[in-house]
SELOPA-384751 format. One record per atom (N, C-alpha, C): atom name; residue number from 1; x, y negated, z. Coordinates in Angstrom, 2 decimals. Example, Ala and Ser with C-alpha at 12.3 -4.5 7.8 and 13.67 -1.06 7.14 Angstrom:
# residues 2
{atome: N	num: 1	u: 13.19	v: 5.69	w: 7.80}
{atome: CA	num: 1	u: 12.30	v: 4.50	w: 7.80}
{atome: C	num: 1	u: 13.20	v: 3.30	w: 7.80}
{atome: N	num: 2	u: 12.85	v: 2.25	w: 7.08}
{atome: CA	num: 2	u: 13.67	v: 1.06	w: 7.14}
{atome: C	num: 2	u: 12.90	v: -0.03	w: 7.87}
//
This chain:
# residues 59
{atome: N	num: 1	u: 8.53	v: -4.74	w: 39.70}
{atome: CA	num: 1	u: 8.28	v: -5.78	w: 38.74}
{atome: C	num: 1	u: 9.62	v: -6.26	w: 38.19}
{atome: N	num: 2	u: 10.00	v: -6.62	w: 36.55}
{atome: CA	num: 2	u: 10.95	v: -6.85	w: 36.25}
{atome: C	num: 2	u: 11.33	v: -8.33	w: 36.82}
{atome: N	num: 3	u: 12.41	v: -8.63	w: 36.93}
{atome: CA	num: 3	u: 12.85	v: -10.50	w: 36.88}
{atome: C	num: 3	u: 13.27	v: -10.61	w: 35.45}
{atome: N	num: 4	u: 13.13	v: -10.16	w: 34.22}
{atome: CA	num: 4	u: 12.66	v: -10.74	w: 33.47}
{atome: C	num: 4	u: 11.58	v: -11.26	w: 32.56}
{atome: N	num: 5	u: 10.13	v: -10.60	w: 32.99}
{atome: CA	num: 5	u: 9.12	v: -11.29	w: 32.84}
{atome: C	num: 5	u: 8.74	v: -12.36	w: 33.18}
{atome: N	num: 6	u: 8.22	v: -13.60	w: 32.81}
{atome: CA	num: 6	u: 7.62	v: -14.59	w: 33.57}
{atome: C	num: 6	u: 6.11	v: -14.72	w: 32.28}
{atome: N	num: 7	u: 5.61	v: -14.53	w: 33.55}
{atome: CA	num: 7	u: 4.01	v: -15.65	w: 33.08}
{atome: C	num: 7	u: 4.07	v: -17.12	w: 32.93}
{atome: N	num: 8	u: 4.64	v: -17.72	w: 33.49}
{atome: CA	num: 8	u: 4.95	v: -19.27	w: 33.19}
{atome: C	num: 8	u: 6.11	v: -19.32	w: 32.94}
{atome: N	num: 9	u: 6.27	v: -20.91	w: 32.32}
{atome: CA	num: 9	u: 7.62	v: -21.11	w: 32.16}
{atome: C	num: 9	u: 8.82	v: -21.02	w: 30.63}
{atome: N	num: 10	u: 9.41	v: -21.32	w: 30.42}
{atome: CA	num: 10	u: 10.11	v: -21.37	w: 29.52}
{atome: C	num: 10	u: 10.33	v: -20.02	w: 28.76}
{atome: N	num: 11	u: 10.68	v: -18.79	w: 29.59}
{atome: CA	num: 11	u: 10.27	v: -17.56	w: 29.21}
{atome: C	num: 11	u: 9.00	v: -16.67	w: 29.19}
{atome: N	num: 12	u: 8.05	v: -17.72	w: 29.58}
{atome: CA	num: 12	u: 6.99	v: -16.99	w: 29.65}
{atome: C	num: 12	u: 6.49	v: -16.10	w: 28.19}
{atome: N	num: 13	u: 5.93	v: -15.00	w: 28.83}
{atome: CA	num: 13	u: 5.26	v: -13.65	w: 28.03}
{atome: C	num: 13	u: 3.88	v: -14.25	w: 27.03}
{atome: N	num: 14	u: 3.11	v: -14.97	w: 27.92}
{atome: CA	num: 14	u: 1.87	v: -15.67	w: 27.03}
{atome: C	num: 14	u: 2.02	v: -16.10	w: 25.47}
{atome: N	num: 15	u: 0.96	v: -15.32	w: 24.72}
{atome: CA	num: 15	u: 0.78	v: -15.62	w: 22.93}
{atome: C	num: 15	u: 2.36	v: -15.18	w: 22.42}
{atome: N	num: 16	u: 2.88	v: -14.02	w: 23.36}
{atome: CA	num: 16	u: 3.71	v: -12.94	w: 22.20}
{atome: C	num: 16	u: 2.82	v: -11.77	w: 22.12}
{atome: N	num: 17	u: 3.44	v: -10.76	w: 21.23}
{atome: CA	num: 17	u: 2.41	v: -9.78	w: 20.74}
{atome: C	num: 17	u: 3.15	v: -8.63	w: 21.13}
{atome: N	num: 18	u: 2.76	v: -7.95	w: 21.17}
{atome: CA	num: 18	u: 3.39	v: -6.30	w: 21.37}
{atome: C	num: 18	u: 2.68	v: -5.23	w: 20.54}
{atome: N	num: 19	u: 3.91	v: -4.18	w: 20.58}
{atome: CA	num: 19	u: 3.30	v: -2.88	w: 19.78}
{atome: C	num: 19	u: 3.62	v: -1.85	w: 20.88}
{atome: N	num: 20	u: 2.91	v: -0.23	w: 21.09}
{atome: CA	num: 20	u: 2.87	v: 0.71	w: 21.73}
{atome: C	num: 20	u: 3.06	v: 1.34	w: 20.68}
{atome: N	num: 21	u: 4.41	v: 2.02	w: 20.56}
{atome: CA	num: 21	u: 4.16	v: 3.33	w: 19.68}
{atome: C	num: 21	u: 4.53	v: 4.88	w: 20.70}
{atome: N	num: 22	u: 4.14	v: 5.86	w: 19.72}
{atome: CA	num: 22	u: 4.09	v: 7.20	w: 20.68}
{atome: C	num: 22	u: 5.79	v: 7.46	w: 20.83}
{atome: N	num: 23	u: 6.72	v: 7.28	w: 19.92}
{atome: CA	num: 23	u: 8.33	v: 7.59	w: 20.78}
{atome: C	num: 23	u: 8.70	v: 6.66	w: 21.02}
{atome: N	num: 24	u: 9.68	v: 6.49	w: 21.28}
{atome: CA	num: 24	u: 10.91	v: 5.91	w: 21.43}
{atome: C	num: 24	u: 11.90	v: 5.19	w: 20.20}
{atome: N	num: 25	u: 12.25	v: 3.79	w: 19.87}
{atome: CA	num: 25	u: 12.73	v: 3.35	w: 18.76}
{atome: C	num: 25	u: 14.36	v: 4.25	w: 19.07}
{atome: N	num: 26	u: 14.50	v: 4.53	w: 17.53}
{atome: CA	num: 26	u: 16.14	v: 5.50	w: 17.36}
{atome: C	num: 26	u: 17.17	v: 3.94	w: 17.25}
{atome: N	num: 27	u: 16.38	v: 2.63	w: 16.99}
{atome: CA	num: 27	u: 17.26	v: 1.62	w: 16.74}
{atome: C	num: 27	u: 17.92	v: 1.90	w: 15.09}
{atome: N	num: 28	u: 17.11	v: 2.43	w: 14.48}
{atome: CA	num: 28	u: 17.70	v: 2.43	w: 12.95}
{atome: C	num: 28	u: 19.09	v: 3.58	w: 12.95}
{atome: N	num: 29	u: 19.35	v: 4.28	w: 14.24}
{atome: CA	num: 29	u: 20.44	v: 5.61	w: 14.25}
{atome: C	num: 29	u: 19.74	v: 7.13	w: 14.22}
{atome: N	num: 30	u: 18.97	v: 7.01	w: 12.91}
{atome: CA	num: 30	u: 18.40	v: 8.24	w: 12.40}
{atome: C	num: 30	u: 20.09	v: 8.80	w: 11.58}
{atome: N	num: 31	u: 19.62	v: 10.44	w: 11.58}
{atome: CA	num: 31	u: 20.59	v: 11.04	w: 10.93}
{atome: C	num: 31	u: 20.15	v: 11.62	w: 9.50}
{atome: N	num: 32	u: 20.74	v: 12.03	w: 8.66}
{atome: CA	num: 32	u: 20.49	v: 13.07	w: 7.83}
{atome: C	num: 32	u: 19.18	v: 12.39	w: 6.60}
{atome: N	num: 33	u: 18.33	v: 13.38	w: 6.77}
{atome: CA	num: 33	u: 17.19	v: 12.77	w: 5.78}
{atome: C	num: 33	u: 16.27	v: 11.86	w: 6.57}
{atome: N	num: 34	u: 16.29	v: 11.66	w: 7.91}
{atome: CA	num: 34	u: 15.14	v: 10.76	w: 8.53}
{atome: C	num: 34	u: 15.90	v: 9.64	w: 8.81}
{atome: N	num: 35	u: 17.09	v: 9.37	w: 8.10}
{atome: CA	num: 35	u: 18.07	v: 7.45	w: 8.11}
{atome: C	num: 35	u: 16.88	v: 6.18	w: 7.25}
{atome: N	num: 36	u: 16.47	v: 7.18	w: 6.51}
{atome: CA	num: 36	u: 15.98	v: 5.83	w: 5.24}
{atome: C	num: 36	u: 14.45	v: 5.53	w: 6.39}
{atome: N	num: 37	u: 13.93	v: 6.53	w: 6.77}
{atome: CA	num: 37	u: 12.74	v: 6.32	w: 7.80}
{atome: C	num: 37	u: 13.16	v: 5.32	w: 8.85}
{atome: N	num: 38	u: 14.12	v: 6.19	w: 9.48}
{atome: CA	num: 38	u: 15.02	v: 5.27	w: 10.81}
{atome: C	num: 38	u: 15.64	v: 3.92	w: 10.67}
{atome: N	num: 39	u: 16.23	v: 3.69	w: 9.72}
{atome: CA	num: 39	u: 16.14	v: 2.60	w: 8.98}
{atome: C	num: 39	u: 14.82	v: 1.06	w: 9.28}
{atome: N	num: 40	u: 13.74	v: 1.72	w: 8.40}
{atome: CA	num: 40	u: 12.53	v: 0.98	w: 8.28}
{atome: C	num: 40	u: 11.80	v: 1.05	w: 9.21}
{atome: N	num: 41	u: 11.35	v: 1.96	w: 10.12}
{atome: CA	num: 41	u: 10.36	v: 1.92	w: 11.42}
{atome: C	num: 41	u: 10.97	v: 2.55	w: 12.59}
{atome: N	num: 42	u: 12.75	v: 2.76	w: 12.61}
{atome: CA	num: 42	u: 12.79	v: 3.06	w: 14.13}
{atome: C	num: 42	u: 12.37	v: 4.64	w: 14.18}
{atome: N	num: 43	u: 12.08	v: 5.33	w: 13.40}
{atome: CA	num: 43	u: 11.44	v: 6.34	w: 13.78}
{atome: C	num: 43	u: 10.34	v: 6.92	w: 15.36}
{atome: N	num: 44	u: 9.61	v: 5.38	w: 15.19}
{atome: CA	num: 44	u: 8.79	v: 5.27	w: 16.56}
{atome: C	num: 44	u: 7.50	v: 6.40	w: 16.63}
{atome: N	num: 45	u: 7.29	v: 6.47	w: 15.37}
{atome: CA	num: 45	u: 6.16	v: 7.58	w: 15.51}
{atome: C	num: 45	u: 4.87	v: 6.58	w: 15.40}
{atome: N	num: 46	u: 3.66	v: 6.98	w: 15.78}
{atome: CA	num: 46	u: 2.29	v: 6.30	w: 15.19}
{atome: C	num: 46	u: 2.44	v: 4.91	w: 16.68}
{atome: N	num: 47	u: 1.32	v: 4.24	w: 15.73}
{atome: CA	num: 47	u: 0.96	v: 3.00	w: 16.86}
{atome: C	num: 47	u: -0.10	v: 3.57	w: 17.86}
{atome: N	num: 48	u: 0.54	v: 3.28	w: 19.16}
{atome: CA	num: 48	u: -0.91	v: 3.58	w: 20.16}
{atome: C	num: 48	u: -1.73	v: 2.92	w: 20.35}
{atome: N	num: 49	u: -1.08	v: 1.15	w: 20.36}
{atome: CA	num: 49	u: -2.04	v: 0.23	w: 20.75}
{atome: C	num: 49	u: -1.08	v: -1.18	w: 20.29}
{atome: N	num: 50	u: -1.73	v: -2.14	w: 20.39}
{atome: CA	num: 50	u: -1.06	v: -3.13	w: 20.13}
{atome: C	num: 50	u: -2.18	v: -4.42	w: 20.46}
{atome: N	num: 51	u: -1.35	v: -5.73	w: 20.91}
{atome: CA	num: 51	u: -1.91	v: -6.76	w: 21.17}
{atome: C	num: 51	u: -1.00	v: -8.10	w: 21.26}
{atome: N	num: 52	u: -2.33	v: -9.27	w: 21.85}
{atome: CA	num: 52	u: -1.48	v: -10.30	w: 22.19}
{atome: C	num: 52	u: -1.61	v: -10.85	w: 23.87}
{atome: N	num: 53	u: -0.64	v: -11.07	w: 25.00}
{atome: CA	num: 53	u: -0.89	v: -11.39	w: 25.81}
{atome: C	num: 53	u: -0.98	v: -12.60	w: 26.32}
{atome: N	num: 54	u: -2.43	v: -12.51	w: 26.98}
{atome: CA	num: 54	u: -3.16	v: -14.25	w: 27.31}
{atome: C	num: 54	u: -3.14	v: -14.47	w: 28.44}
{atome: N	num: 55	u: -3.86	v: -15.21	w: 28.91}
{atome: CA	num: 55	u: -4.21	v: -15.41	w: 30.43}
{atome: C	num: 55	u: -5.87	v: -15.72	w: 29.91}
{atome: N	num: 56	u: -6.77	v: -15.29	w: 31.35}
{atome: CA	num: 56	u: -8.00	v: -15.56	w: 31.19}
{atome: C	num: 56	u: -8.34	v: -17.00	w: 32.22}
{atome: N	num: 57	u: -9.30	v: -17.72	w: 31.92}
{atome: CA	num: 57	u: -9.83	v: -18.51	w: 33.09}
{atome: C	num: 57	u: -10.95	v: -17.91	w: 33.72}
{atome: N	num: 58	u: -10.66	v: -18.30	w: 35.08}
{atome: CA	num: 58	u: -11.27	v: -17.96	w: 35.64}
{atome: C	num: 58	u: -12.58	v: -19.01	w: 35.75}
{atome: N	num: 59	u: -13.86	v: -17.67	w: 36.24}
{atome: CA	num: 59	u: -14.97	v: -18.65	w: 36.45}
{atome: C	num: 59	u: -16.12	v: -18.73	w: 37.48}
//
């Protein structure tokens, strides 16, 4: 488990959102003809999944 996640707390993870894509972000260090791509999306490749993380109550 990381120590930088927290569920509570000042850093807590709760109502941020996330994206899953299929690679790996290049960080905008595309080369050649895939810079202007790398650039704009990271050259991450398609979305797998994406959400927002909650907590549920329990019942």
């Amino acid at each position: 488990m990381s120590g930088r996640v927290r569920i509570l707390g000042p850093n807590s993870v709760v109502g941020r959102s996330f994206v899953v894509h299929a690679n790996e972000d290049d960080l905008g260090r595309g080369q050649g003809d895939q810079r202007p791509e790398s650039l704009r999306t990271g050259n991450a490749g398609a979305r797998l999944g994406c959400g927002v993380i909650g907590l549920a109550l329990r019942t």
